[in-house]
VEXKERO-541158 format. One line per 3 residues: number of its first residue (from 1); for each residue x, y, z of N, C-alpha, C. Coordinates in nm, 3 decimals, padded with zeros to 5 digits. Each point is the difference from the previous one (the first is absolute). Layout:
BEGIN
NUM = X:Y:Z:X:Y:Z:X:Y:Z | ...
***
This chain:
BEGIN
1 = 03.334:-01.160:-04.295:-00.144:-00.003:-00.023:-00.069:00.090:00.102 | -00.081:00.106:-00.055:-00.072:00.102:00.091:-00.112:-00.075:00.048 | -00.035:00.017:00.138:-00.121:-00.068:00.063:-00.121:00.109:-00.021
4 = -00.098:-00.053:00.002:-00.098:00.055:-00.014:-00.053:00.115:00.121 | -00.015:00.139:-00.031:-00.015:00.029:00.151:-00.157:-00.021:00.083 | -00.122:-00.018:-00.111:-00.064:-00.006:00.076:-00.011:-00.165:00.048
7 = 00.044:-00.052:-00.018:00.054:-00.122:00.038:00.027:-00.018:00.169 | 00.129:00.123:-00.003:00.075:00.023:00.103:-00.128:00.029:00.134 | -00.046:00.112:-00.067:-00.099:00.038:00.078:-00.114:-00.100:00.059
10 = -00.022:-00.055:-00.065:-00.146:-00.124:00.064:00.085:-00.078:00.049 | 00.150:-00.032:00.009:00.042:-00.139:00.073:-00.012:00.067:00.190 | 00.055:00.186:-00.018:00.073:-00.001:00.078:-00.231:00.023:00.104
13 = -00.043:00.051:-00.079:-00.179:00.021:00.071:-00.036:-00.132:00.081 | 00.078:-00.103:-00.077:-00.055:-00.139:00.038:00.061:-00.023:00.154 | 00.125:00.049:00.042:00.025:-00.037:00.140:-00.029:00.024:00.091
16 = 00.004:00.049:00.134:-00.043:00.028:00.088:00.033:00.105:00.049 | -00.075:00.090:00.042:00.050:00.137:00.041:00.087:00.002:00.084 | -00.012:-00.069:00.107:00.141:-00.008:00.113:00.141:-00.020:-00.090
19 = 00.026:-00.077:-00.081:00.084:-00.034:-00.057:00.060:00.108:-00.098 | -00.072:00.124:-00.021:-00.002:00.136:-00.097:00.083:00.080:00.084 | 00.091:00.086:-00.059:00.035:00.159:00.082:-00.115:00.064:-00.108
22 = -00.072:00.132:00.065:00.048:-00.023:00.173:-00.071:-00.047:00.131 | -00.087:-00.098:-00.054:-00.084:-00.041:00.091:00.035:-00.095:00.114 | 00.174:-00.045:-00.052:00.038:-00.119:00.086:00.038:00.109:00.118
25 = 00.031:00.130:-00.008:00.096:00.059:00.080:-00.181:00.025:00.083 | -00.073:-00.025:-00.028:-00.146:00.035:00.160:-00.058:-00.101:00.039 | -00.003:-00.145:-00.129:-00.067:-00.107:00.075:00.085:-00.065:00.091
28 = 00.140:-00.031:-00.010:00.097:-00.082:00.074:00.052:00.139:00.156 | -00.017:00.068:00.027:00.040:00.083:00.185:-00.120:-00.054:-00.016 | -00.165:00.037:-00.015:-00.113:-00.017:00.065:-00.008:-00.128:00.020
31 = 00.020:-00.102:-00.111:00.017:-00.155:00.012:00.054:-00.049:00.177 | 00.146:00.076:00.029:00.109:-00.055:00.082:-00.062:00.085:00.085 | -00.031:00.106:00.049:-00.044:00.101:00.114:-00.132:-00.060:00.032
34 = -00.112:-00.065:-00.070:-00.117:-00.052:00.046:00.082:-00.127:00.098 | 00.066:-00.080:-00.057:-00.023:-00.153:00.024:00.102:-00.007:00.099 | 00.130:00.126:00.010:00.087:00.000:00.106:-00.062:00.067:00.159
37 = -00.171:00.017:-00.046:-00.062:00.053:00.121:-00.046:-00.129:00.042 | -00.034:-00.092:-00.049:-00.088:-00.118:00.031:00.131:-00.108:00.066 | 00.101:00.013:-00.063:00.090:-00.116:00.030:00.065:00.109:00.122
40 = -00.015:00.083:00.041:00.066:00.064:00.134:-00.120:-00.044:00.121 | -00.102:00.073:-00.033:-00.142:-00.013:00.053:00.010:-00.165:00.074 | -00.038:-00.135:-00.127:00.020:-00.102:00.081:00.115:-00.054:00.032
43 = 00.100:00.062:00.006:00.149:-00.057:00.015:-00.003:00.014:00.174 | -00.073:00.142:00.045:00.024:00.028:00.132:-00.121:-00.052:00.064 | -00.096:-00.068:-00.062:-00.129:-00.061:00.110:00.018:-00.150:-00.033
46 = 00.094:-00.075:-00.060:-00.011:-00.147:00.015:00.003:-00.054:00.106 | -00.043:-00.139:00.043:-00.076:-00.022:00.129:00.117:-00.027:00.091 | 00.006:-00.003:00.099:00.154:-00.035:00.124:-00.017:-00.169:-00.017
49 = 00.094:-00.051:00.035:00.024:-00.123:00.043:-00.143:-00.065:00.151 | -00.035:-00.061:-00.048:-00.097:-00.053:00.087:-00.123:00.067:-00.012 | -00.032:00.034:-00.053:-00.154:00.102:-00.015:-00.083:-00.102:-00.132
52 = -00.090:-00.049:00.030:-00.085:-00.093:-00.047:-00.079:00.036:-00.167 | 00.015:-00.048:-00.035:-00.060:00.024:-00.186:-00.155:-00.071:00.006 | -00.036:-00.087:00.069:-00.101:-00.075:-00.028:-00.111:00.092:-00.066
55 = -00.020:00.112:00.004:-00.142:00.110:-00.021:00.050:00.028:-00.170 | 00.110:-00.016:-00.020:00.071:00.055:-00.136:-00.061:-00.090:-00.125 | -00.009:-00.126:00.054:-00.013:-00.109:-00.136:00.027:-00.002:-00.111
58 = 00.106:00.026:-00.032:00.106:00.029:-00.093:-00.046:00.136:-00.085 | -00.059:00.081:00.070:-00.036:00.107:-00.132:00.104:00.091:00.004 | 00.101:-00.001:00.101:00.087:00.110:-00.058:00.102:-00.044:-00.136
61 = -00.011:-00.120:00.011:00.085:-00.090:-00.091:-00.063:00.017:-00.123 | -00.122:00.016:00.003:-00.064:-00.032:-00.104:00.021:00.152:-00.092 | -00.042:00.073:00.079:00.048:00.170:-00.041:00.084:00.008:-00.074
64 = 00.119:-00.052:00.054:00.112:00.009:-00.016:00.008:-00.073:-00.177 | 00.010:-00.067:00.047:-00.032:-00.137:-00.170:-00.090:00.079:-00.144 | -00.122:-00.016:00.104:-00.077:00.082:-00.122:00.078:00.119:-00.043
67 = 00.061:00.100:00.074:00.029:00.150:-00.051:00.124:-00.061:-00.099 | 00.131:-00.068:00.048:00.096:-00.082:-00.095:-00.092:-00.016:-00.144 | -00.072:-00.100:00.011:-00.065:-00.004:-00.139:-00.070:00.076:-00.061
70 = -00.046:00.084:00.051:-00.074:00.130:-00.110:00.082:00.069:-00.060 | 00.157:00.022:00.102:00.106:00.105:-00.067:00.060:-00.101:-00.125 | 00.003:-00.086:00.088:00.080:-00.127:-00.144:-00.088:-00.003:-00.145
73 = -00.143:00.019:00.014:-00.054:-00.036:-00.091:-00.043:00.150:-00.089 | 00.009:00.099:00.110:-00.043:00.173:-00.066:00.124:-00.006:-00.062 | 00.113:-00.016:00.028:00.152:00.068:-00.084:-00.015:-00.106:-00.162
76 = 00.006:-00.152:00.082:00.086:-00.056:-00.129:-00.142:-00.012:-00.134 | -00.136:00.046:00.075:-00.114:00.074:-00.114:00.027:00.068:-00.073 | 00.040:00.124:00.035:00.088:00.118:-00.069:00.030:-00.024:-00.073
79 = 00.150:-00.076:00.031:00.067:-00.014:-00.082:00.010:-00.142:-00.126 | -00.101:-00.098:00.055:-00.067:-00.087:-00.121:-00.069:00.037:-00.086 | -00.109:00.045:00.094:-00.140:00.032:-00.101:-00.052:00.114:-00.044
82 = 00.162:00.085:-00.042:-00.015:00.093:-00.066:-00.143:00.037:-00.116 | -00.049:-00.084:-00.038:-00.115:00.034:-00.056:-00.125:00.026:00.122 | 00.015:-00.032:00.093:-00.104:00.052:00.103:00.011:00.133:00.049
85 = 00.160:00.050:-00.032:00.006:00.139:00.058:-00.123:00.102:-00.073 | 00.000:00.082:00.104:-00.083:00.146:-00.034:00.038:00.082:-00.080 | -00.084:00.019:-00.111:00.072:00.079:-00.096:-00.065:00.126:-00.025
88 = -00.128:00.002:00.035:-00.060:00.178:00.026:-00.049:00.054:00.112 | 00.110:00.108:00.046:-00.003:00.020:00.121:00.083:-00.022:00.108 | 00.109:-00.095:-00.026:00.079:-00.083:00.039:00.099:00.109:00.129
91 = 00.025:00.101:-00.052:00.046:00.150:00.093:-00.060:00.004:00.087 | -00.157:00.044:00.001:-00.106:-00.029:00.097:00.015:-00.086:00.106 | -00.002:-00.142:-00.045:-00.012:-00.108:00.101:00.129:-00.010:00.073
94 = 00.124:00.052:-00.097:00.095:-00.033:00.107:-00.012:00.147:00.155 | -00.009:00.087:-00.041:-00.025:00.090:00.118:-00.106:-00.021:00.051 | -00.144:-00.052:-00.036:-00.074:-00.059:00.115:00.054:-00.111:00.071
97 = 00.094:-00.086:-00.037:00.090:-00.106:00.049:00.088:00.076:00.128 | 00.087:00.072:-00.065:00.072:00.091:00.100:-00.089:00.080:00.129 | -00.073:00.063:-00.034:-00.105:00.030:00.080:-00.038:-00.141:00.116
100 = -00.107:-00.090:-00.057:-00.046:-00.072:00.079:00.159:-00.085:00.098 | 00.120:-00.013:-00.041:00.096:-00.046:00.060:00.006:00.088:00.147 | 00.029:00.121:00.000:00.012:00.140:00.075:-00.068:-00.051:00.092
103 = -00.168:00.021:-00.082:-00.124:00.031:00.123:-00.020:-00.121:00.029 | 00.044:-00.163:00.001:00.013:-00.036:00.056:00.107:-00.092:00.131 | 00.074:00.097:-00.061:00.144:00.011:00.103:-00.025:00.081:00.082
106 = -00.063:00.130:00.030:00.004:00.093:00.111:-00.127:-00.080:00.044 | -00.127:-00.063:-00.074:-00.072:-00.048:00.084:00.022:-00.090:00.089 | 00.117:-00.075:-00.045:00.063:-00.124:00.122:00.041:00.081:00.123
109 = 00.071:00.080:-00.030:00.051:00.068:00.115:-00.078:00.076:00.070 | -00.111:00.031:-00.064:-00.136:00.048:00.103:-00.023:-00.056:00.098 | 00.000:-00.152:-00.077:-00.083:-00.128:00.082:00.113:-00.051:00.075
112 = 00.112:00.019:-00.037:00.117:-00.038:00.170:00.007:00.098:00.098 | -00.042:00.117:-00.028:-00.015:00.072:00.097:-00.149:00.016:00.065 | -00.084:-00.017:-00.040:-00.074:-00.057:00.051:-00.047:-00.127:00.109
115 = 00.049:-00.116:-00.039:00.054:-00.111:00.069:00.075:00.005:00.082 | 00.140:00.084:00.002:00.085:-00.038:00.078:00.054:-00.109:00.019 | 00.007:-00.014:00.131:00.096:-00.150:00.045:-00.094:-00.091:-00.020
118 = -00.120:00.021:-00.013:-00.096:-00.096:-00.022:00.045:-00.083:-00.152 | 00.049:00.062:-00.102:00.049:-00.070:-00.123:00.083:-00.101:00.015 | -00.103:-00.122:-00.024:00.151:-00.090:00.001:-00.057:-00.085:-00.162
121 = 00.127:-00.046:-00.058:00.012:-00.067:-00.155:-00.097:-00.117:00.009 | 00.023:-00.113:00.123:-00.099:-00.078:00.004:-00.115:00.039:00.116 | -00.069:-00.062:-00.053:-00.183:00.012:00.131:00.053:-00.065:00.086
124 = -00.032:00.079:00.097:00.007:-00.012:00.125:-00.036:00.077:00.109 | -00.114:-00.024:00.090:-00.094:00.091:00.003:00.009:-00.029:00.172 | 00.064:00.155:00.087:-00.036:-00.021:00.116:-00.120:-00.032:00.089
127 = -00.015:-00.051:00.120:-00.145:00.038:00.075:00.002:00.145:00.013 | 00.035:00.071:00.004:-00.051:00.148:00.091:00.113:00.093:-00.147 | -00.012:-00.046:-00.125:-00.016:00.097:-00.073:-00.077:00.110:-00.066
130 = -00.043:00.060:00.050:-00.060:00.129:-00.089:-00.072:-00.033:-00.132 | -00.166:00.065:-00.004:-00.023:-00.014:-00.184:00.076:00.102:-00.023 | 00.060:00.057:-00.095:00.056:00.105:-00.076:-00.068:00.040:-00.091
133 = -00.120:00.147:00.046:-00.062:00.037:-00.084:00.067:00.168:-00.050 | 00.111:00.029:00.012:00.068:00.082:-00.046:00.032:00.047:-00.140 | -00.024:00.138:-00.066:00.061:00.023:-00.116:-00.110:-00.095:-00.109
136 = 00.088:-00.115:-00.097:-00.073:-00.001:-00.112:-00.102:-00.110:00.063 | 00.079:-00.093:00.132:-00.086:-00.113:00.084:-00.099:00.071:00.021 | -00.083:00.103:00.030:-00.127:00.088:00.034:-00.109:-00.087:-00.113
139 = 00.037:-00.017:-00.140:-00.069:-00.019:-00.142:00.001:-00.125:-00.011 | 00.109:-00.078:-00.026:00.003:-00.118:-00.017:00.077:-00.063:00.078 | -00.004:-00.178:00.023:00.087:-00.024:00.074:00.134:-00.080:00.002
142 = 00.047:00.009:-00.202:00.103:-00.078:00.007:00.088:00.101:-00.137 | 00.008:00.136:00.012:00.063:00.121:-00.086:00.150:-00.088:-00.040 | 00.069:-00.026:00.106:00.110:-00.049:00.007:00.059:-00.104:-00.171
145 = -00.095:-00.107:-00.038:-00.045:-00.075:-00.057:-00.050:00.088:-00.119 | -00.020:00.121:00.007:-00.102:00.036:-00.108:00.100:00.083:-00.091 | 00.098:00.064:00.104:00.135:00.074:-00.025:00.077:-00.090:-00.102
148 = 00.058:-00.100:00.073:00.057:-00.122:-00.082:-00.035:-00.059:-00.124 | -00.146:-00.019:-00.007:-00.075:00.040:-00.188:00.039:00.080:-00.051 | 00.003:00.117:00.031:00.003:00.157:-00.043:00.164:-00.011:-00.089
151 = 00.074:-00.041:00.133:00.127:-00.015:-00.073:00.057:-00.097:-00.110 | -00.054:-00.079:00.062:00.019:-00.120:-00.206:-00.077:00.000:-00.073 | -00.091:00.072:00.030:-00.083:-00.014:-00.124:00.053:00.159:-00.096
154 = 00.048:00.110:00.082:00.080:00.097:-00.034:00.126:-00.036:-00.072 | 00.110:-00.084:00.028:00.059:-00.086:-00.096:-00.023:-00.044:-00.117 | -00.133:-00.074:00.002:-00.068:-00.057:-00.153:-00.016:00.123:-00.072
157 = -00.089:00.122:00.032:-00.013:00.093:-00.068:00.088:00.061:-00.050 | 00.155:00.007:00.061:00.137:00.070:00.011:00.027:-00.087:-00.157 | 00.042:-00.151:-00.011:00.003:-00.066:-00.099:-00.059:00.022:-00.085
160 = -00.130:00.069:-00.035:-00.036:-00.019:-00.124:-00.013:-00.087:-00.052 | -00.076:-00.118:00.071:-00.047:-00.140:-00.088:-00.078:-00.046:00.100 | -00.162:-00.023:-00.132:-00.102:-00.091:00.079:00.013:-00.081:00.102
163 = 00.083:-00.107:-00.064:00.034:-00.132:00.085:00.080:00.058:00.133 | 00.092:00.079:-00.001:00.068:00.022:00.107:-00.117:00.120:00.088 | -00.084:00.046:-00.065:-00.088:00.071:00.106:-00.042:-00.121:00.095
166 = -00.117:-00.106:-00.116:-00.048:-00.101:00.069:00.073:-00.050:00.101 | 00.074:-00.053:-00.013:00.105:-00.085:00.063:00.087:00.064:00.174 | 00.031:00.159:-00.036:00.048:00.037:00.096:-00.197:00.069:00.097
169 = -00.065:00.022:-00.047:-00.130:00.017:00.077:-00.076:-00.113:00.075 | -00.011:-00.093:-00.059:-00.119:-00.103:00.028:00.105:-00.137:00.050 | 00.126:-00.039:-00.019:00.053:-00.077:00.105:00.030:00.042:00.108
172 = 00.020:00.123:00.048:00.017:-00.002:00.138:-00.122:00.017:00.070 | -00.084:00.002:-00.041:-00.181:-00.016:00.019:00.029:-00.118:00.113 | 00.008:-00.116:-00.073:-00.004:-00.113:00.018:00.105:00.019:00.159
175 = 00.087:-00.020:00.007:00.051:00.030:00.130:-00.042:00.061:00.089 | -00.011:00.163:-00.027:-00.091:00.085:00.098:-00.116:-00.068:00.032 | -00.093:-00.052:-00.079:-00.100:-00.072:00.068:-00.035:-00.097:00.087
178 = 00.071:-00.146:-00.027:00.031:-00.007:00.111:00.067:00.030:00.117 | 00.055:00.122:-00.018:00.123:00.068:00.147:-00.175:00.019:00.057 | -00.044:00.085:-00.065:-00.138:00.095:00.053:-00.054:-00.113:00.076
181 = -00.098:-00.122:-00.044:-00.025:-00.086:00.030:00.051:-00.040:00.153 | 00.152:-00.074:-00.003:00.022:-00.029:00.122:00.061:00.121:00.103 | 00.013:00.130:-00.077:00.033:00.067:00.124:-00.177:00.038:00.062
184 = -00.070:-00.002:-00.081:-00.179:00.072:00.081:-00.012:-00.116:00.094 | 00.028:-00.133:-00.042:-00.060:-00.146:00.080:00.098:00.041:00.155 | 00.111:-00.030:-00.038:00.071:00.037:00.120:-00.008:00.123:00.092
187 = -00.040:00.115:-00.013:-00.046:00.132:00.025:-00.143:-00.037:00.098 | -00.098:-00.057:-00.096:-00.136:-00.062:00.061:00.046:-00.139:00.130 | 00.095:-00.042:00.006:-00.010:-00.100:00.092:00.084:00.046:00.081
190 = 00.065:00.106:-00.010:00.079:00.022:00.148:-00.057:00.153:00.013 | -00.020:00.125:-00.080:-00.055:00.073:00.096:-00.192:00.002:00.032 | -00.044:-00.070:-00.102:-00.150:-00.018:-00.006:-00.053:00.115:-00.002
193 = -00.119:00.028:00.050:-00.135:00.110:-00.001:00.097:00.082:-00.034 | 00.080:00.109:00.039:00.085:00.139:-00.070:00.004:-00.049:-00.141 | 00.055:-00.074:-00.028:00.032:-00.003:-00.147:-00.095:-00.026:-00.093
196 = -00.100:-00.083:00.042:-00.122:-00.044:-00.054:-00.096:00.142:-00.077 | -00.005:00.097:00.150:-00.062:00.074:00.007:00.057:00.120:-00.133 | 00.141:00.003:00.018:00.058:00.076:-00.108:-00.035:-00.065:-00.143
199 = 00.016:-00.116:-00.023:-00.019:-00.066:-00.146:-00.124:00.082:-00.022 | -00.113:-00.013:00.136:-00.153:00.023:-00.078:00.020:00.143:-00.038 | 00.082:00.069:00.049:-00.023:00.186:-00.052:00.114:00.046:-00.133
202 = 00.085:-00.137:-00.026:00.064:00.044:-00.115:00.058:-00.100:-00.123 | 00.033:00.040:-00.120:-00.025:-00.089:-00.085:00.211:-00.073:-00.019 | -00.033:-00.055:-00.069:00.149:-00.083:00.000:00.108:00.054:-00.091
205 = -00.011:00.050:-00.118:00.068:00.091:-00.092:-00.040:00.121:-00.073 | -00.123:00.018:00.004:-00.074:00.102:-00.045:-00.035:00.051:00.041 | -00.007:00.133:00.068:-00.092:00.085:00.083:-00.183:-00.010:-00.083
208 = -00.040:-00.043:00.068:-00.141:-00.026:-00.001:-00.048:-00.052:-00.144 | 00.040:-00.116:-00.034:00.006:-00.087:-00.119:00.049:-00.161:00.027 | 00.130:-00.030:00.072:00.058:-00.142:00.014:00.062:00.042:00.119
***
């Protein structure tokens, strides 16, 4: 029995571009080269033995959790709710996907070089640390965080499906925000007036907007 070809054709539109040659051969290195920067990055600043978390209040955990579930919920979207995928334009979004992954992978690494040794995974905020108004810190004061959007929400777009845009964009919201939250509180109670003074001259993710 001959299958139908345009048949063939709309099953194969319906999946996910990563999952396509030849798109699997650019979303999966950028996939592993973004996220093998992040898992090197905090692999070498986790905290020493005896160095105090109390300033952290679980938000690195929380990061952590939230980002797990956006990827859990952007992939197995895809590949459920194939009727949510993108179907005009769908080329488009995955290279703005690829794109926003990039630019916000070299933007992380802006912002560790920027920071320096000052980066650590959980808050924890010396007395006689430095504001760091360097590079993209000059504009806003939490890029770092803004990078990390950039990159899953670059994922969702990579997928080609609503739900997995939603999903990989706006849950790690939820984490980053409170990180933002208790790393500014902690920032304000141990270095005070410097930092204060910086909040008033710059905005939190947006250059002169948020």
């Amino acid at each position: 029995m001959r299958r139908d070809p345009c048949l063939i054709t709309r099953n194969i539109e319906l999946h996910p571009l990563p999952y396509i040659y030849p798109y699997a051969l650019i979303f999966w290195p950028v996939y592993f080269l973004v996220f093998y920067q992040e898992r090197r990055v905090l692999g070498s600043r986790r905290p020493k033995a005896g160095e105090s978390q109390s300033q952290d209040r679980g938000s690195f955990l929380l990061i952590v959790r939230t980002i797990w579930i956006a990827m859990i919920l952007a992939f197995v979207s895809a590949g459920a709710a194939r009727w949510a995928g993108i179907q005009s334009g769908r080329v488009g979004f995955f290279w703005a996907g690829i794109g926003l992954m990039v630019a916000g992978g070299l933007f992380r690494r802006h912002c560790f070089r920027m920071l320096g040794h000052h980066f650590r995974p959980s808050v924890r905020v010396l007395p006689d640390q430095p504001v760091i108004e360097q590079g993209a810190y000059r504009w806003i004061r939490h890029p770092s965080y803004l990078a990390l959007i950039l990159i899953f929400s670059g994922v969702g777009f990579a997928l080609t499906n609503w739900f997995s845009i939603g999903f990989a964009t706006f849950v790690p919201v939820i984490g980053c925000g409170y990180r933002i939250q208790v790393e500014e509180k902690a920032l304000l109670e141990t270095i005070g007036a410097p930092y204060r003074d910086y909040m008033n001259r710059t905005k939190r993710l947006i250059p002169f907007l948020f």
